[in-house]
N, C-alpha and C positions, 0 to 999 in steps of 0.2 A: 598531352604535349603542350609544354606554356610558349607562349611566343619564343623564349631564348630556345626552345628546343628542335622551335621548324629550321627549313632552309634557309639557312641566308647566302645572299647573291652581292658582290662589288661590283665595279669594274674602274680602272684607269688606264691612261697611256702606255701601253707597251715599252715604250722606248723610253719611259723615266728611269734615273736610274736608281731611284730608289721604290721603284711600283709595288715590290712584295709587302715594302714597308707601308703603304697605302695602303694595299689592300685589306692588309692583318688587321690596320688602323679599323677601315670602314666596316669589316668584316664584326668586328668585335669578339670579347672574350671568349675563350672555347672554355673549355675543350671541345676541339672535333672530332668524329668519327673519320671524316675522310674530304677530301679537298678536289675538287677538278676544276685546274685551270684552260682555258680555250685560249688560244694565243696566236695572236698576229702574226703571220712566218716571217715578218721582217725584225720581228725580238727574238732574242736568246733564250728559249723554251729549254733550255738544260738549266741557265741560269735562275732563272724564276724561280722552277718545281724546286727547283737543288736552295736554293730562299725558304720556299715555303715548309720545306720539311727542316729547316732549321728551328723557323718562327712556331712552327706548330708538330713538335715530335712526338706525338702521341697521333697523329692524324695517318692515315693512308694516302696516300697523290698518286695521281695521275693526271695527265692533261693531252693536249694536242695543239696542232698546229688548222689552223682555217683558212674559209676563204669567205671570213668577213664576221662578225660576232654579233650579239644580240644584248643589248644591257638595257638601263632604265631610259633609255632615247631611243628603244626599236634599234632596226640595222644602223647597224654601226661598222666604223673603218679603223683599225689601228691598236685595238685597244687591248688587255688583258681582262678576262671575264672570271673569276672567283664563285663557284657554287659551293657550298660549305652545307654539309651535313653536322650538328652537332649532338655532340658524344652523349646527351641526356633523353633523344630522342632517337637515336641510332645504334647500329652496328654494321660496319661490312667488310669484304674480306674483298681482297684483289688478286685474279689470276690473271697470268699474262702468256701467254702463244705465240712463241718465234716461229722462225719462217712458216709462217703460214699458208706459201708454194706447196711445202710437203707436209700439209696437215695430218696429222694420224689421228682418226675422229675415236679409235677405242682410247686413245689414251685422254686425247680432251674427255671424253665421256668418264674417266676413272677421276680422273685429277678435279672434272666441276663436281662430283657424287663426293669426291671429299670433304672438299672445299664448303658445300653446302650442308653436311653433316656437322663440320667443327663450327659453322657458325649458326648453327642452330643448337647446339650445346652450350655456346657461349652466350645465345640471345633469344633465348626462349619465353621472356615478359616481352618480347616485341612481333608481334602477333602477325605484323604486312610482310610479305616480301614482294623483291623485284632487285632488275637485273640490268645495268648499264655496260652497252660496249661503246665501247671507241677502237675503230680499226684503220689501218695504215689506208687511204682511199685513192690511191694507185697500186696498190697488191691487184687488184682486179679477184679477189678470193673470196670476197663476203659473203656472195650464195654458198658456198659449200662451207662455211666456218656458222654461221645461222644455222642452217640445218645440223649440224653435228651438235651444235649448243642447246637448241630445240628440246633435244631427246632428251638429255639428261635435265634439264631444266624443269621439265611434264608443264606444270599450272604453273608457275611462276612468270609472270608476265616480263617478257626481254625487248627495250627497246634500245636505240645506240643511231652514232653518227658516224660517217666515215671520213677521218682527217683531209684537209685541206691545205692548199698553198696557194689563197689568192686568185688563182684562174689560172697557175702559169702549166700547172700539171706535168713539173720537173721532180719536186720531193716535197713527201709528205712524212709528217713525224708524230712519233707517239713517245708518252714519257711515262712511264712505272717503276715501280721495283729503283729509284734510283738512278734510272739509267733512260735516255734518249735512245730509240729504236725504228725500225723501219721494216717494213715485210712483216707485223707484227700487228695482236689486238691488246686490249686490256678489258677484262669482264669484272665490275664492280658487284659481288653483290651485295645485298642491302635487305637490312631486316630495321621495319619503322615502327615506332609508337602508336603514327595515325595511317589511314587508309591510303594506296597510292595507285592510281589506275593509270593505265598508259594510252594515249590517245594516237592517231594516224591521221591524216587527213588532206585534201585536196580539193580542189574547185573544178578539176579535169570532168569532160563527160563522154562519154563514148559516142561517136558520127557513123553511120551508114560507109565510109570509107576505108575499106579495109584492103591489105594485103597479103603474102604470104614467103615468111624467109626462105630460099629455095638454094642458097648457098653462105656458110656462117663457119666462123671458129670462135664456138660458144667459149673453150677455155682465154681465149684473147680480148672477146667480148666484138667481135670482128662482125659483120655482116657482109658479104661479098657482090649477094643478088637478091633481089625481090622482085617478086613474080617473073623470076627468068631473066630480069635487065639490071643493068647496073645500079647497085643500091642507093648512091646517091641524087643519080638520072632518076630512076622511080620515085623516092623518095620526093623527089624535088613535082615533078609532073603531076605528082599525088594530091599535093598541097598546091598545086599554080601557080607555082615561080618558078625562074630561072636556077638552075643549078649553081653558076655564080656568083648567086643572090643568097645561098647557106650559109648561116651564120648563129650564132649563139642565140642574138635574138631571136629567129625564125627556131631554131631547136628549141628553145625555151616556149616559145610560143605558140607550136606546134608537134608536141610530142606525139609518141603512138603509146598505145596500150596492149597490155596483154590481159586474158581475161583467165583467173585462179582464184580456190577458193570462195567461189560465189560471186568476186566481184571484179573487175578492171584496175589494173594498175600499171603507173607508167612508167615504160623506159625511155628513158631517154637519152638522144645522140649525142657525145662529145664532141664530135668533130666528122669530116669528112677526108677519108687517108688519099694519097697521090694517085693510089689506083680509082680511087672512085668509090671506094669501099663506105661504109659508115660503123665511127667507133662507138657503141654504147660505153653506158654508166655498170650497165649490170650485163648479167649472160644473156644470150639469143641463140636459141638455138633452129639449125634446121624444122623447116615444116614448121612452125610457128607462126600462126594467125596473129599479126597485128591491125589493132585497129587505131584511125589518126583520130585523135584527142582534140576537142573544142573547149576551152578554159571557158569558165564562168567566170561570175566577178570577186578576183583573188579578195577584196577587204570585204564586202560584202558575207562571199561564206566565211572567212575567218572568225569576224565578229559572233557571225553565230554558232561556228562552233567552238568559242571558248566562251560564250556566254552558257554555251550547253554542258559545259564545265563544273559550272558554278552553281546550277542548277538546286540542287538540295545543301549549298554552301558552299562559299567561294575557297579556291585551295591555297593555301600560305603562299606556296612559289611552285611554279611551272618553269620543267627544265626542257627545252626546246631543241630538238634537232632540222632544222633549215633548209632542205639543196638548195643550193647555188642558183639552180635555173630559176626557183620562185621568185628569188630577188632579181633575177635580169628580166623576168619576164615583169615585174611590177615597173623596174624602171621604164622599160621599154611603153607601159600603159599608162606612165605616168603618175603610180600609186605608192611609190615609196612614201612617200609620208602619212599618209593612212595610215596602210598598215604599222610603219614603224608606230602613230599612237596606240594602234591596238594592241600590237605584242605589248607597249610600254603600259596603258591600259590592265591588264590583263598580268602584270610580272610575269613576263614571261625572259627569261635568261640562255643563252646559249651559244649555238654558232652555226655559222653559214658552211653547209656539207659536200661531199661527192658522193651523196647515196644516203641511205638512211635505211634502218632496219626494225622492223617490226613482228615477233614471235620468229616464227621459222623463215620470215623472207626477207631481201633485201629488195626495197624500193626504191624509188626515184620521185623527184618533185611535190616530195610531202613534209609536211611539216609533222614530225612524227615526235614523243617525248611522253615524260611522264606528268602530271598533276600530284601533288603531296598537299594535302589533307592533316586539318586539326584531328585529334580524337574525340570521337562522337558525330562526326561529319560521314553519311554512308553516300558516296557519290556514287 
């Protein structure tokens, strides 16, 4: 893979009105294989994708809407994000899954076994695979749309973001096939030249503080009680504040954990409902041992784990998936500019999430994505 064949990443002003024309600009020559734009909800994300597949019609698109983007200045506000796969270094195919309320996981299971057939007959000098979703990130559906992708997928490493709107958590939007959509995912997959590994990560630790859900409507993502009292009363008493002292900050900066697959991962709370309830990011189910999460220092472990990246040779570009709560909870410590040097540091490109997902599960508060690699680079 020669430099024109890795990723390349743009990004400008959302709200230009000639941005696609920018970005094609900075993007440079293709041909591409495939284009994902991350876009400000305050632009016309029909408009753009519906651009880009003009400027570039031999490419695949898809893209989304966020809640805040990642370009060559770290977090960023406003902008349009351009990741570009190109067509000398690449191949991939894109499936897309409407209402994803009434999932039928036999038939995702037949339709990705396709899907991944035909582009391994069309891309078989391309030796890596890997697998990006982008899912609607108010469907509340991700854990069960993960695991159903999981299966058919076996060894092919799947990572993905969950659409965004800024914080307002009214509507979120996904663009494929053409078309602007809602209740809906998009699965890129992707077969590369050079090696591509997919990373997960957090500064979260697990505390001696622990709970237990004792009333929940996992499908809602709803929590009702913990340990027998009102979930946001406990929650609150747990942590040693005031109950109407909850707030994004305090959620972001005190998450809880579940403990799967060997290791803790966190959910965490969107908000606090009129009854007192508490809304997660992901499911919670009854009888579910939570434990409250002590953040370490967010630019601290970053640093080293993308310097652990680079480790046996740095990767062309890193494609980043965000939550939302890492950037409030950095403002809140005061480390936004840090870390914005390090993602910038480090090219890392992408966008600010509602959930993020990694092999068979959906997470919370991680910076999860892939690394792409020259060939002869074994990371």
């Amino acid at each position: 893979m020669t430099v024109t064949d890795s990723p390349r990443t743009a990004s400008v002003p959302a709200d230009l009105p000639d941005a696609m024309e920018r970005l094609a600009r900075d993007l440079g020559p293709g041909p591409f294989a495939h284009l994902c734009l991350f876009v400000s909800p305050g632009a016309d994300l029909a408009a753009l994708c519906g651009r880009a597949a003009q400027l570039f019609p031999r490419a695949t698109i898809c893209g989304c809407t966020t809640a805040g983007e990642i370009t060559a200045q770290g977090y960023d506000e406003g902008q349009a994000v351009a990741f570009a796969l190109p067509a000398g270094g690449f191949e991939t195919e894109v499936l897309v899954f409407e209402r994803i309320d009434r999932l039928d996981a036999r038939q995702v299971v037949a339709d990705l076994l396709r899907a991944r057939q035909a582009l391994s007959l069309r891309a078989a000098h391309l030796p890596h695979e890997c697998a990006v979703l982008l899912v609607d990130g108010l469907s509340g559906q991700e854990d069960g749309l993960v695991a159903a992708l999981s299966g058919a997928l076996g060894a092919v490493p799947m990572a993905g973001g969950s659409a965004a709107d800024g914080g307002q958590f009214r509507r979120t939007l996904l663009y494929a096939h053409g078309r602007v959509m809602e209740n809906a995912a998009a699965l890129v997959l992707i077969r590369s030249r050079g090696a591509v590994r997919p990373f997960s990560l957090d500064n979260l630790n697990p505390t001696p503080v622990c709970m237990v859900v004792t009333e929940a409507d996992p499908a809602r993502r709803i929590v009702s009680r913990i340990n027998d009292e009102p979930a946001a009363r406990e929650y609150a008493r747990l942590m040693g504040v005031a109950p109407d002292l909850l707030s994004p900050f305090v959620f972001a900066a005190h998450p809880v954990m579940v403990r799967a697959g060997g290791r803790h991962h966190a959910r965490a709370v969107q908000g606090v409902q009129a009854d007192g309830s508490l809304l997660f990011f992901s499911a919670v189910a009854e009888g579910l041992v939570l434990t409250l999460a002590a953040p370490g220092n967010m630019a601290d472990h970053l640093q080293q784990e993308l310097t652990a990246l680079a480790r046996n040779g740095a990767p062309s570009a890193i494609l980043g998936f965000d939550c939302l709560f890492r950037k409030i909870d950095a403002q809140g410590r005061q480390q936004v500019r840090d870390i914005s040097d390090i993602l910038a540091r480090h090219r890392v490109s992408g966008f600010s999430t509602y959930g993020e997902q990694i092999g068979a599960m959906h997470v919370n508060q991680t910076l999860t994505g892939f690394a792409f690699y020259p060939p002869g680079v074994v990371p």
